[in-house]
N, C-alpha and C positions, 0 to 999 in steps of 0.2 A: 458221840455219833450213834445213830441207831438207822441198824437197817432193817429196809423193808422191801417186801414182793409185791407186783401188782400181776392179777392171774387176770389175763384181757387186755389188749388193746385194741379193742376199737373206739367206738365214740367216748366214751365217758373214759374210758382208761387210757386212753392220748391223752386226754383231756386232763386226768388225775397227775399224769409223767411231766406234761407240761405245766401246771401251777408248779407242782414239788420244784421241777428246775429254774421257772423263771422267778419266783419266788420265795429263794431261796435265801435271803438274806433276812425276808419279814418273819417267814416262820423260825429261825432262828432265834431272831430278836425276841417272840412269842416262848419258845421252851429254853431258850440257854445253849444248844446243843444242836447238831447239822441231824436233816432225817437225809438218809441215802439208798436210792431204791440201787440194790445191789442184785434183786432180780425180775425182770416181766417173761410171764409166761404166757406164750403165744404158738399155735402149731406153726404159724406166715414167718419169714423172713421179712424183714424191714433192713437190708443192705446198705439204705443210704439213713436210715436214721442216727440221729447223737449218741445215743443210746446202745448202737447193735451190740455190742461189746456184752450186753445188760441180760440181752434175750437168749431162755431156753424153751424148749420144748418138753424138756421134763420134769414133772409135779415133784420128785421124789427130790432135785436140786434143791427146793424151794424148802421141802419138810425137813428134811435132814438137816438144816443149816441152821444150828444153834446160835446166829447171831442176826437172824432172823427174827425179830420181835413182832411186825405188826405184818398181817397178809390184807391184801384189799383183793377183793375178790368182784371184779366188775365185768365178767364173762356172761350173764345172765341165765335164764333157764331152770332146768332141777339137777341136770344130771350134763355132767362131771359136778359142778358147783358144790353139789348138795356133799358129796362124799371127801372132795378136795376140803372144805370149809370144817366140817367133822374132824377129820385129820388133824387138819391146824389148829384148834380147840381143844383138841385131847393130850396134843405134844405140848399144848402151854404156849401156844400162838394168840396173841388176840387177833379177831378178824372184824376188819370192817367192808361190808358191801353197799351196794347199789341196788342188791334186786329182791325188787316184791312179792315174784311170785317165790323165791326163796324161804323167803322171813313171812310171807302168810300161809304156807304149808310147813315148812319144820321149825318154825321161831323157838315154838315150847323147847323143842330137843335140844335144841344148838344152846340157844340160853342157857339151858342145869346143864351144858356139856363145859359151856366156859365158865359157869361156876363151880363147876365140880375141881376146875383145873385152873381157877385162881387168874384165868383170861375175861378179856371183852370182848362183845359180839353185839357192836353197832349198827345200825343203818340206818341214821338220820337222811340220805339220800333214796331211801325205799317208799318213801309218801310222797315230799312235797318237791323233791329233783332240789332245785335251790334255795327253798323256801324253808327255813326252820321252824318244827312241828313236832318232831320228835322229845330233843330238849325241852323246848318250853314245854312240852306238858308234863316232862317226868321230872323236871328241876323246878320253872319256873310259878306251874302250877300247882306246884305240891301242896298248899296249902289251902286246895279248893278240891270240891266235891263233885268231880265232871257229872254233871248229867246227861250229857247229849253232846254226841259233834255228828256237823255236816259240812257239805262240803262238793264245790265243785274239783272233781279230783285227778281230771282226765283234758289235758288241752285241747287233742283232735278233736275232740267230740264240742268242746266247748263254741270248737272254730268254725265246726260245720252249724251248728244250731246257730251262733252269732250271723254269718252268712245270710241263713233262713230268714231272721229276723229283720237283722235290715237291708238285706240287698233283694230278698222274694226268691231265691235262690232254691229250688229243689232238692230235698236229701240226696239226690243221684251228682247233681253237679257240684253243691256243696262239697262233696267229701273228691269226687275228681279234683278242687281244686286243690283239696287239702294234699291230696296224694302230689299234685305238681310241685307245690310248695314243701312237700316234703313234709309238712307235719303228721302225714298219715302213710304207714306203711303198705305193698302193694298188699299184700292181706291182712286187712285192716281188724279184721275181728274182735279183735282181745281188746280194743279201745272201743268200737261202735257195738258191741253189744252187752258193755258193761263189767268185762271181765277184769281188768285194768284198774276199773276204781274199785271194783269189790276187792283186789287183793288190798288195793291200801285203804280202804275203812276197817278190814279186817287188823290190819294191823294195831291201826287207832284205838278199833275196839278191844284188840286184846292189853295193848299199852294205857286204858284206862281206866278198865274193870278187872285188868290181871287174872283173865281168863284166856285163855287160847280160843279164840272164834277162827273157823276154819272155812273157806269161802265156799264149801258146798253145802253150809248149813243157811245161805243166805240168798233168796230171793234175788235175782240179777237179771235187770229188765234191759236193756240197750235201747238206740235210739232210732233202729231202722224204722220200726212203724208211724214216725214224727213226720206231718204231712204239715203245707203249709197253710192249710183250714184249721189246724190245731194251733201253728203261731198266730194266726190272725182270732182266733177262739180267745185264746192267751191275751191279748193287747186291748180285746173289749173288757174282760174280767177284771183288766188291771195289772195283768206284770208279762213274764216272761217264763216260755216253755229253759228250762238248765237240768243234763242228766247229773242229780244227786245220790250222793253217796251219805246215807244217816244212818245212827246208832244215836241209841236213847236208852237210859235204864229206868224201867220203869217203877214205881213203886212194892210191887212183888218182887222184886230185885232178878225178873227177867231181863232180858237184852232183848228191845226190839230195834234190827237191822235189817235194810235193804239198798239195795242201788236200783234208781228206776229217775226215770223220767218226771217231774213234776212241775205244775204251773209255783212260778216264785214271786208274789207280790211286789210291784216297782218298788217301794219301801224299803225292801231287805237288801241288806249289805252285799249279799249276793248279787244279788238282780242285776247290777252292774260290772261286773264282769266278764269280760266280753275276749272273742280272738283266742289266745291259745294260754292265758291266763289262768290260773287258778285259785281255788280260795276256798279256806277249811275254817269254817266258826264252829270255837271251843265255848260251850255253857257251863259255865262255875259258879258255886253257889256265893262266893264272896266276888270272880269279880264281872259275873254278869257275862255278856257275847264279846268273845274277844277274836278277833279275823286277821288271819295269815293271807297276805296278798304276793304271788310274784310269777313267773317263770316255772310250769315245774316240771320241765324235763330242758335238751340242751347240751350240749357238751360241755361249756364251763359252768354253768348251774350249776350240774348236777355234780360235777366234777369238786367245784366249790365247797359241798357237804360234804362229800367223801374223803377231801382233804381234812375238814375242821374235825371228823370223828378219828381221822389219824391223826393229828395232834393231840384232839384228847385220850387217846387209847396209849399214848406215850407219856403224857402226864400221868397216866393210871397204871403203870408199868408193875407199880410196885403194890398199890391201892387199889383194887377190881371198884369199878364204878357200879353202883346198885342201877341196873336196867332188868326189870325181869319180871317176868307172869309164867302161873303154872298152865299146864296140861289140861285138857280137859276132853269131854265128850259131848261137846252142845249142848247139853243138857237144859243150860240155860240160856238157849235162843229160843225166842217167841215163833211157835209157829204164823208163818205171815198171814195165816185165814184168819188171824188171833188179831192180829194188826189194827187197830181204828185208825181208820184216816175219811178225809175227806176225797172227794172225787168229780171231776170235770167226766162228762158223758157227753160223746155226738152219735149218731144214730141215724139213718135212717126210714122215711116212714113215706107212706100214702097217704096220711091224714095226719095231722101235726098236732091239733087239736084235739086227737084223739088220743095221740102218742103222747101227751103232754100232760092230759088229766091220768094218763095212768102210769105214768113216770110220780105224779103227784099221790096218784092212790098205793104206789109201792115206796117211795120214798121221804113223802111227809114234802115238808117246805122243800124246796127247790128254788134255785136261782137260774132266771130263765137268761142265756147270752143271747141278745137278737142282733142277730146279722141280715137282717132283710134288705139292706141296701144292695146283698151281694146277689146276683142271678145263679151263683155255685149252692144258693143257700136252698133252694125249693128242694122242698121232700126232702128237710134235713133240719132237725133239733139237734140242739147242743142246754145243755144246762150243768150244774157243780149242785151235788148234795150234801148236808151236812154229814160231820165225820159221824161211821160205822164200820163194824167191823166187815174186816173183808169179804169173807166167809158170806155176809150179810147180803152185800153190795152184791159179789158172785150169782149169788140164788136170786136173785129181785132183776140181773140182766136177762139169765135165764128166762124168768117169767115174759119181757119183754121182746126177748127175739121169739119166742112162741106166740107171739100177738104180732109178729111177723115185721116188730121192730131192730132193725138189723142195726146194733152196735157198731160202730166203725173204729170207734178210738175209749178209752179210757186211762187218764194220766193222774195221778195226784196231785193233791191240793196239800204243798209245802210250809206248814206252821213257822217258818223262818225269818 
């Protein structure tokens, strides 16, 4: 038998107490041996729970309890988390969490803490919620040279753009619905303006270049300024406005990352993805775009991963499982003015014709999107330039609103 803590219960950590006990005979069958949560840490009383017998209020129960092997730590946040989870990795706890913004601000630390101390420190449930992403890249992909992951990495947001797209639905009532339905919290921020996915591309990125990328080294666009002249912009060019989360190593062996909003060609594996869905393509040099499709947040999702990294943190009891990337200082993130990408522009003007040869005389070829059918469209260009640097693009808008063409939107043009 081996026992275990779970620090949290609410969504995800109900969630984690209920697989363990309803499932208790499968995971069995899987390690040989009963897992027995012997503590949840909780400040709430749960009186009528199965369990109450289980619940404390105090962290030092949990530390002090040498028969204590695995903590799961599903409280979310920085703080207690950060200093609770430290603790448990220094006494020789391995710990497995749920939370991302956790593991994309201390991962380095906690990481050489549970290796210093012959523990693990998992969070296959800190990316994809139920979707396995973590594993396959540090096991399954081992034997490939990631160049690049992207990735839809945030449901709410996915749910409110899906909305836009086929219902004609407003960023405003979009995301009201979302809140009704519950997939968006009543301060929805950290998910609509990109905070969310940047903590888990960050992650990604450090689990594939084994460098620690820290999310304030990274550009993070959100999706409030998405209007629905930008979805319909989007459906003449060919696909679909999806906020992405991308890392790519570039031939300098810099890191170019961002989260930002970008048109995604009907084509891409992406593009269909739709509702609260998510979806992370892995580029490897042997086995080409490989795409993680599922759920990725949820109470039993997410719950799901955080059991299957406590079974394997119990297989590894004895054996520390190789997960790990150093420390660093960004050093090697591409400044985003450094960035090439390509670029969808709408603008306003008085003369279209006039705004259009000098869109041409700043940008070279252009691809003009004609929406004349629409009456929203007068005194208003839209066109996508070939990719330049940003930096580039930046000064050439400049030039533009000084000719007293007023920018309205600019979104990326997503190579996916």
């Amino acid at each position: 038998m081996v026992s275990v803590a779970i620090m949290g219960h609410g969504v995800v950590g109900s969630g984690v107490s209920e697989i363990l006990t309803t499932h208790k005979n499968k995971l069995f069958n899987s390690l040989g041996e009963e897992i027995y949560i012997k503590y949840i840490l909780d400040l709430r009383d749960f009186p009528n729970h199965p369990l109450k017998d289980r619940f404390t209020k105090n962290f030092d129960d949990i530390l002090n309890d040498r028969e204590i092997r695995v903590v799961v730590e599903v409280m979310g946040g920085i703080h207690p988390a950060y200093e609770y989870v430290k603790a448990c990795l220094a006494s020789g706890k391995s710990v497995v969490t749920s939370n991302k913004e956790l593991v994309a601000t201390n991962g380095a630390e906690l990481l050489q803490i549970a290796k210093d101390n012959n523990a693990n420190f998992l969070f296959e449930a800190s990316v994809g919620g139920g979707i396995p992403i973590i594993r396959p890249i540090n096991q399954c992909l081992v034997a490939n040279n990631v160049s690049e992951i992207a990735g839809i990495l945030n449901g709410t947001t996915n749910f409110i753009l899906t909305k836009m797209i086929e219902d004609g639905m407003d960023f405003k009532d979009a995301l009201k619905l979302a809140q009704e339905l519950g997939y968006a919290e009543r301060n929805p921020e950290a998910d609509i303006e990109g905070h969310d996915a940047c903590r888990k591309i960050c992650i990604l990125a450090s689990l594939a270049f084994g460098k620690h990328i820290y999310p304030n080294a990274v550009l993070t666009q959100g999706i409030t300024n998405i209007t629905l002249k930008d979805v319909e912009y989007a459906r003449i060019w060919g696909g679909v406005i999806k906020l992405i989360g991308s890392v790519k190593k570039l031939p300098n062996k810099k890191i170019d990352i961002i989260v930002a909003p970008m048109f995604i060609p009907i084509k891409s594996q992406l593009a269909n993805i739709d509702d609260v869905f998510n979806g992370i393509m892995v580029r490897g040099d042997c086995t080409g775009d490989v795409v993680f499709y599922g759920k990725g947040a949820g109470k039993l999702p997410t719950a799901s991963a955080v059991v299957a990294d406590i079974v394997d943190s119990i297989k590894h009891l004895k054996t520390r499982k190789y997960l790990y990337w150093v420390d660093s200082d960004n050093s090697s993130v591409l400044d985003y003015k450094e960035s090439v990408t390509a670029m969808y522009i709408r603008a306003n003007t008085e003369d279209k014709d006039l705004a259009y040869n000098k869109a041409k005389e700043l940008f070279g070829d252009i691809h003009i999107l004609d929406n004349t059918g629409s009456e929203s469209q007068k005194g208003e260009i839209a066109f996508v330039i070939e990719p330049m640097k940003y930096a580039d693009i930046a000064a050439k808008i400049a030039v533009l609103e000084n000719e007293n063409i007023c920018v309205q939107s600019q979104i990326r043009i997503g190579d996916l």
